[in-house]
C-alpha positions in Angstrom: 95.0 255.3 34.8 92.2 252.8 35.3 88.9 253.8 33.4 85.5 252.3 33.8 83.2 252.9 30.8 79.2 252.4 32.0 78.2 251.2 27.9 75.5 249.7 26.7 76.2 247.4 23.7 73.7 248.7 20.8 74.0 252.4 22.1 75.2 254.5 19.7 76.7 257.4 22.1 78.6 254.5 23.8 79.8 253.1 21.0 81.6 256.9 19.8 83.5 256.3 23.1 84.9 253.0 22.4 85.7 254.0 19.6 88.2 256.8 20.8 89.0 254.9 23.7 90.3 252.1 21.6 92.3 254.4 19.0 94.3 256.0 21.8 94.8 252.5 22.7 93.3 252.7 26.4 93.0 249.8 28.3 89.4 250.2 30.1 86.4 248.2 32.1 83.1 248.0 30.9 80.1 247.7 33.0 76.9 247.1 30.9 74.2 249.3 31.5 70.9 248.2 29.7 68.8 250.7 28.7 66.4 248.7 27.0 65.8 247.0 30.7 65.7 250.4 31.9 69.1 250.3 34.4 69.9 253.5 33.5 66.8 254.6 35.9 68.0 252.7 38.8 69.2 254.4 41.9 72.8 253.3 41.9 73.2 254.5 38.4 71.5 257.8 39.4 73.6 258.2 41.8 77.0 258.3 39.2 75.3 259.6 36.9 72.0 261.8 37.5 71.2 262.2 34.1 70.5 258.6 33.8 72.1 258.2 30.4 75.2 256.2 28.8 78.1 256.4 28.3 79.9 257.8 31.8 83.8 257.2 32.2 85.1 257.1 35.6 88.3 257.5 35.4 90.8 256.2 38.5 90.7 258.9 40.5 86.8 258.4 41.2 85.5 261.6 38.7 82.7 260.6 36.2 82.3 262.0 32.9 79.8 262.4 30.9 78.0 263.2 27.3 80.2 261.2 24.8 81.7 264.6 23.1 83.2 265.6 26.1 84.6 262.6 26.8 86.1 261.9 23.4 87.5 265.4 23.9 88.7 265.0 27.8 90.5 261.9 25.9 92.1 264.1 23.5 93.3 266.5 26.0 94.6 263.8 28.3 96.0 261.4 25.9 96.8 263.7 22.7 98.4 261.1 21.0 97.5 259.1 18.4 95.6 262.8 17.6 91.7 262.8 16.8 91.7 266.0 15.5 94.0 267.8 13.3 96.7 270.3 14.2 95.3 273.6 12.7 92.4 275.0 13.2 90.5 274.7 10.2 90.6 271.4 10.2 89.5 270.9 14.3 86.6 273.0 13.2 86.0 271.0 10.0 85.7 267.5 12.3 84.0 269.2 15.2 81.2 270.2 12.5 81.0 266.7 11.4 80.7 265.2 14.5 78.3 268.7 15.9 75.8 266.8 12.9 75.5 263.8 14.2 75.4 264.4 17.6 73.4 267.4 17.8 71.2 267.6 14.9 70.3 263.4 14.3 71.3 261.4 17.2 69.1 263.6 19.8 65.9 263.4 17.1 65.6 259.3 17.2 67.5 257.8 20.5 65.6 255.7 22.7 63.9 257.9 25.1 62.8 260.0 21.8 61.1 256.5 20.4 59.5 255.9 23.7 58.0 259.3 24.0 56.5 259.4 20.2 54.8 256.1 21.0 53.5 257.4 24.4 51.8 259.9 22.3 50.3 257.2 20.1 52.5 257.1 17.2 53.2 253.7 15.6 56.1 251.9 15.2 55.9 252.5 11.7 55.2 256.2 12.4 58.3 256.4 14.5 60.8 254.5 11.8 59.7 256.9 9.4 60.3 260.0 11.8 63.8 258.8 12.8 65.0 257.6 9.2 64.1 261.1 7.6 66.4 263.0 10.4 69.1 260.4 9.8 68.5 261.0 5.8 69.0 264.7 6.6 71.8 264.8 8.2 73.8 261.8 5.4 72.8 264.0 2.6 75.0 267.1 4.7 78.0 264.7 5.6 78.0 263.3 2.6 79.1 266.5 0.9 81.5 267.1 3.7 83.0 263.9 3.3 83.4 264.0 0.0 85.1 267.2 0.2 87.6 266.5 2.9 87.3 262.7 2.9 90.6 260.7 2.0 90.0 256.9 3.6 88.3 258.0 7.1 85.7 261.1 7.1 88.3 263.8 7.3 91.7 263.1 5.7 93.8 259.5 5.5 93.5 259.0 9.6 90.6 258.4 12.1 89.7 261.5 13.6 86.8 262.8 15.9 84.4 262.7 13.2 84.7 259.0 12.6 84.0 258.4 16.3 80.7 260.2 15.5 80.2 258.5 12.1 80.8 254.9 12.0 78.5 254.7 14.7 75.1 256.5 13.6 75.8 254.6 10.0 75.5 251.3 12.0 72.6 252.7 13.5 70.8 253.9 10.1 70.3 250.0 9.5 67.4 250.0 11.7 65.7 252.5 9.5 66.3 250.1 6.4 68.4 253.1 4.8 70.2 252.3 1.8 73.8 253.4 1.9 74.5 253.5 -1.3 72.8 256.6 -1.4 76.0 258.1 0.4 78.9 256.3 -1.4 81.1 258.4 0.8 80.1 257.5 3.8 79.9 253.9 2.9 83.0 254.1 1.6 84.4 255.3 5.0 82.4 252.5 7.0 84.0 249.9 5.0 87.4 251.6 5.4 86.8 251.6 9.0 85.8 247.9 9.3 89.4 246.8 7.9 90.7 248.8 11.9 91.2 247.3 14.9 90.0 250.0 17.1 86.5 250.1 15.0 86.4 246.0 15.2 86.4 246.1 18.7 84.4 248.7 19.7 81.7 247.1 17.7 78.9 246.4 19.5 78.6 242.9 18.6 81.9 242.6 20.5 80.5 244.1 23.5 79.2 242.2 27.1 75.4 241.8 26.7 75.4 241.6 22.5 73.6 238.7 21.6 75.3 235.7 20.3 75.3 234.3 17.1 
């Protein structure tokens, strides 16, 4: 199957779907979308995607999919193997929690369009850091406790699951906040873990068309 992923290189939603596109081993095509540029407002883009957000996956047969979760999960369900969520139920539940935290309680609260509308209403940039690095904090100090709790290597269990898809990339995110990690030593412990695998290196978004170059 041929897939197309529409990705923007410092995207964080993006990024969860290289991630799990690279752990099932999927060969894919990117085509950058830059949503700092605004391209994600262009007609042609609308017209694939009319929410005007990244990432979408075409897949071969022409059908685009969108909102990263689902398409992390239509991956599951259409290449189950290697697995990114456990085989009972408790523990499905247990990542889709994990990765329900960061994509529903602090990705929504500091993404771009929510930075551009807080300055639109005059807040600073200052103002806007400080909004976006207390949701982030939030929503560490929960995972952390999770992690720790069901952590062994990756943020649940010894293997890379859902919920690393979710994590590794809102941790590489929390460095534009100036966040200290070392306030989570679980989850720093799990980024580092993850840096050492090949799927995380190259879904990194230095390694992605458009990053800037060293």
């Amino acid at each position: 199957m041929a897939l197309t992923l529409y990705s923007f290189w410092a995207a964080t939603a993006p990024y969860r779907v290289r991630i799990g596109l690279a752990l099932k081993g999927l060969d894919f095509d990117i085509v950058p979308v830059d949503l700092r540029a605004g391209d994600q407002h262009g007609e042609a883009y609308r017209a694939r995607n009319p929410q005007g957000l990244a990432p979408a996956l075409e897949t071969d047969s022409g059908d685009l999919l969108t909102q990263s979760l689902a398409i992390l999960e239509w991956l599951e369900e259409t290449y189950p193997a290697p697995a990114l969520l456990p085989p009972d139920a408790l523990g499905r539940a247990r990542v889709r929690a994990i990765a329900a935290i960061v994509a529903c309680d602090i990705h929504p609260l500091n993404n771009l369009r929510v930075h551009q509308a807080l300055q639109d209403l005059g807040v600073s940039r200052e103002g806007v850091n400080t909004w976006s690095a207390r949701w982030v904090s939030d929503g560490f100090d929960a995972l952390e406790a999770m992690v720790l709790r069901h952590g062994r290597g990756f943020a649940y269990g010894d293997a890379p699951t859902l919920a690393d898809c979710l994590l590794i990339p809102q941790v590489y995110a929390a460095a534009r906040y100036d966040l200290d990690m070392n306030r989570w030593p679980a989850l720093k412990a799990v980024a580092d873990h993850a840096a050492g695998h090949p799927a995380f290196e190259a879904a990194h978004p230095r390694n992605q068309p458009g990053a800037p170059r060293p």
